[in-house]
C-alpha positions as CSV (number, residue, x, y, z in Angstrom):
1,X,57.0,-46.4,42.6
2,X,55.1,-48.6,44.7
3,X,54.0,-45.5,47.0
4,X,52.9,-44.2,44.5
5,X,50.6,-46.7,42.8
6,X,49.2,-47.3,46.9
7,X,48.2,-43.5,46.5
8,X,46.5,-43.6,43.2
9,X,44.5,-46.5,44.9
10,X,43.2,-44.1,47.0
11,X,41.1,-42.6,44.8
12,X,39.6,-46.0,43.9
13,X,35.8,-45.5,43.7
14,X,36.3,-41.6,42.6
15,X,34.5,-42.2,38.7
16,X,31.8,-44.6,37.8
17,X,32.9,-44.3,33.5
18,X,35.2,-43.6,31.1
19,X,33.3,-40.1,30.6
20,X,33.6,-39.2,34.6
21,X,37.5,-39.8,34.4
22,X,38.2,-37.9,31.3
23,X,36.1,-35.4,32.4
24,X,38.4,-35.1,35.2
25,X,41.4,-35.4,33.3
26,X,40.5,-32.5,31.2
27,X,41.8,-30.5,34.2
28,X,44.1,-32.4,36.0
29,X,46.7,-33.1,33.4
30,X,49.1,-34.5,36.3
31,X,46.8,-37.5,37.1
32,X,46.7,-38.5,33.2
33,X,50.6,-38.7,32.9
34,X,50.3,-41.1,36.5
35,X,47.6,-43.0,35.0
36,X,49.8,-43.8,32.4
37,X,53.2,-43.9,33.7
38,X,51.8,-46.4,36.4
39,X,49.9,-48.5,33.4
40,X,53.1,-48.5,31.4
41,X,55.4,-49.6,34.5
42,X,52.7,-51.6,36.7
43,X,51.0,-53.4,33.5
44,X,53.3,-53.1,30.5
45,X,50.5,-50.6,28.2
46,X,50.8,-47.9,26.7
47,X,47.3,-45.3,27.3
48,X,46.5,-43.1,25.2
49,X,43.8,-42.0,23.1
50,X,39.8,-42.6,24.2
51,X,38.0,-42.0,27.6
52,X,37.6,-46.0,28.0
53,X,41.4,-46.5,27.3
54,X,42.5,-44.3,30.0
55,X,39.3,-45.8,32.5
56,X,40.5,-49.2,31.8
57,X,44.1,-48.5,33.2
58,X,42.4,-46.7,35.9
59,X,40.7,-49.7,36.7
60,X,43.2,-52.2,36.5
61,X,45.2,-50.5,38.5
62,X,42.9,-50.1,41.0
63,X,42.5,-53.8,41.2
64,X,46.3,-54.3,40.9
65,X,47.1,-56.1,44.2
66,X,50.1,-54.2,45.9
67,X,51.9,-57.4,46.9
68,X,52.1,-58.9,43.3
69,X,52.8,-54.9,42.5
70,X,55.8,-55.4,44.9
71,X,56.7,-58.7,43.0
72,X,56.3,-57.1,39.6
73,X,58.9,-54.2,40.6
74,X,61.4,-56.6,42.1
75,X,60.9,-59.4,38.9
76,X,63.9,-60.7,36.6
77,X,61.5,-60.7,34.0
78,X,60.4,-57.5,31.6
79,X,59.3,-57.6,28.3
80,X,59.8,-54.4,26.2
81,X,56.1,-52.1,26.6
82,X,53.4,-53.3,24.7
83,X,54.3,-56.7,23.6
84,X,52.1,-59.3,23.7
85,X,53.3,-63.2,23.6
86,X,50.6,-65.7,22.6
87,X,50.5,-69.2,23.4
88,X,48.9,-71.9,22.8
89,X,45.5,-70.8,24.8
90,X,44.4,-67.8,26.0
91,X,45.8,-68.7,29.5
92,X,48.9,-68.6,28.3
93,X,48.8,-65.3,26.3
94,X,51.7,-62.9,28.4
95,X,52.2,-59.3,28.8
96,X,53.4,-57.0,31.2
97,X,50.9,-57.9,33.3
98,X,50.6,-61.0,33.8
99,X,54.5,-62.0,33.8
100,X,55.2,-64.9,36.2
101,X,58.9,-66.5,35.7
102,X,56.8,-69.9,34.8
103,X,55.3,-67.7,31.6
104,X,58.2,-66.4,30.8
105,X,60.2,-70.0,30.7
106,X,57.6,-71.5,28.7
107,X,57.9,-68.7,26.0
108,X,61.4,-68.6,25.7
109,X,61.5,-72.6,25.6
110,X,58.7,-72.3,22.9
111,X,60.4,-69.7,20.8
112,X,64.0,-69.3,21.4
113,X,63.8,-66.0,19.1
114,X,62.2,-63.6,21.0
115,X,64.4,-63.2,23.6
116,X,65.1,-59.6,22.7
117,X,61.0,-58.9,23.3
118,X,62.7,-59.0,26.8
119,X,63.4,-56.1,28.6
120,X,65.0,-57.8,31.2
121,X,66.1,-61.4,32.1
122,X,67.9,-63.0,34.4
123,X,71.7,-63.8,34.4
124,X,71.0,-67.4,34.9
125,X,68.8,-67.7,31.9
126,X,70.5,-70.4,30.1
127,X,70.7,-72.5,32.8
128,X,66.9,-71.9,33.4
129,X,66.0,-73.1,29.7
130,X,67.7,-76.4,30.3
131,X,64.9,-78.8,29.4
132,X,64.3,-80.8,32.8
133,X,63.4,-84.9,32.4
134,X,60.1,-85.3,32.9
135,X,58.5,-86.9,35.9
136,X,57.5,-90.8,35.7
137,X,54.0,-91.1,36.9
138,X,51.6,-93.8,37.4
139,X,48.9,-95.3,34.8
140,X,46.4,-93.3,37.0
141,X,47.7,-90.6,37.8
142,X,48.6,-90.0,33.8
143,X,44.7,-90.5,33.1
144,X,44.0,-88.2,35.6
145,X,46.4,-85.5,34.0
146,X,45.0,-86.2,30.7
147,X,41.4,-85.5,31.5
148,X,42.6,-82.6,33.4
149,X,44.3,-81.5,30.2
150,X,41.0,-81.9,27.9
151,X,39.1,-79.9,30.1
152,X,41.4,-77.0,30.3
153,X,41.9,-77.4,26.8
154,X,38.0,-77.1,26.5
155,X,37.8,-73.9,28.3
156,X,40.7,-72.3,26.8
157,X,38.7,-73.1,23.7
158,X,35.9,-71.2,24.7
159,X,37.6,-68.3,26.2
160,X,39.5,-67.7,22.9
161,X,36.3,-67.9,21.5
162,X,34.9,-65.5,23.6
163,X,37.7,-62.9,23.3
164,X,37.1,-63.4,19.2
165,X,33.9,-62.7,19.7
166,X,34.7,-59.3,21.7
167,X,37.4,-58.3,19.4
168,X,35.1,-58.2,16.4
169,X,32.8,-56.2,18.3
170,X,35.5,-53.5,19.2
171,X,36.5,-53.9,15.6
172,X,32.6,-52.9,14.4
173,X,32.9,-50.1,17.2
174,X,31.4,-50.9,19.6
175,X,33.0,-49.3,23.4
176,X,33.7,-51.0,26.3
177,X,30.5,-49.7,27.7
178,X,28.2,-51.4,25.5
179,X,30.4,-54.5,25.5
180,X,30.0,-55.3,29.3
181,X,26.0,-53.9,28.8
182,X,25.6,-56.7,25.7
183,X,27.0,-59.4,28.1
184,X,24.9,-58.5,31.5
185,X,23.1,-61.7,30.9
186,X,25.7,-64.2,30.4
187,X,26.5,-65.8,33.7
188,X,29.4,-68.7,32.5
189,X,31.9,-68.4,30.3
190,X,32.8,-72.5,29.9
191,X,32.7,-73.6,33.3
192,X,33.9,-69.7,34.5
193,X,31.7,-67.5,36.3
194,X,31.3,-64.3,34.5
195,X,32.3,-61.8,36.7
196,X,33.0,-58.2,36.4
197,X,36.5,-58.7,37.3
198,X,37.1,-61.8,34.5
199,X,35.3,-59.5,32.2
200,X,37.4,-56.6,32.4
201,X,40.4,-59.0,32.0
202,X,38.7,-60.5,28.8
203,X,37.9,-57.0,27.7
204,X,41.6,-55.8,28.1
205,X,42.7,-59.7,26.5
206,X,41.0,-58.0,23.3
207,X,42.3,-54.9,23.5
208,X,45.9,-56.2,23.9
209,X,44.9,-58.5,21.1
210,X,44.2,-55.5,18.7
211,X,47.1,-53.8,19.3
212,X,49.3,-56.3,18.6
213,X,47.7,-57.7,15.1
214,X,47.7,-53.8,14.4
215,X,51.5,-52.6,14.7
């Protein structure tokens, strides 16, 4: 599987838009089944539908780095296609694809119930949820934490925010397109530089967002 997602990447560069790649699609049903077979196993979505849908996979997996691809096909962790935990900041939101053991710990800690979500966990689970006693740590070094906690609290506000604000948008139908048109100008996001790359991601936050409030 991983062969294959390194020769998709090949083609990285080959359409500039949602339009270009359907275009292409039209005629090359083979590439649409890969685009979303490797969506569905690489990131944990299911494609179908618009030309933006089907360019978005494209471009996350183009993106996808093949060493965290590597780690994603060897992980203990799975959750079942399409789900989408959310936690207490955007940060902490988990699918598919961005599953890290850590993520996966803190969801199953937080909510015991959705175990089954998982696709696949390890045998050791239990053992792994065993609450560990928290670390003693100096007057300092606790004030320290705490600011550092504010502040990501603070941004995590703001990038919530700011995926609100793009799911409404979708909502009102607007396409991706416009979206990343509209937001040319902005430069930060909190204390985050906007870049195309943290857009998309934002972008495919809100997507993900929609489909799960609309199962």
């Amino acid at each position: 599987m991983l062969t294959r997602l390194l020769d998709f990447q090949k083609k990285r560069g080959q359409f500039q838009s949602g339009g270009d790649l359907f275009a292409y699609l039209a005629k090359d049903p083979a590439m649409m089944r890969e685009i979303e077979t490797l969506g569905k196993r690489f990131l944990g979505k299911m494609t179908y539908g618009c030309s933006n849908c089907y360019f978005d996979t494209y471009i996350q997996l183009m993106l996808l780095n093949p060493d965290k691809a590597m780690a994603k096909l060897n992980s203990e962790y799975e959750l079942r296609a399409g789900v989408l935990l959310q936690g207490d900041s955007v940060d902490q939101n988990m699918t598919n694809f961005n599953i890290t053991p850590e993520l996966s710990l803190y969801h199953l800690k937080r909510n015991p119930k959705i175990r089954n979500l998982f696709r696949k966990l390890p045998a050791n689970i239990d053992d792994l949820l065993v609450e560990q006693k928290p670390e003693k740590v100096s007057a300092a070094k606790a004030k320290t934490l705490e600011a550092e906690r504010l502040a990501t609290k603070l941004q995590d506000k703001v990038e919530t925010e700011f995926v609100n604000e793009i799911v409404e948008s979708i909502k009102l139908g607007s396409d991706v397109e416009f979206i990343k048109e509209s937001l040319k100008e902005t430069k930060l996001v909190g204390t985050k530089e906007l870049t195309d790359e943290l857009l998309g991601m934002f972008i495919a936050k809100a997507q993900e967002v929609i489909i799960a409030t609309t199962v």
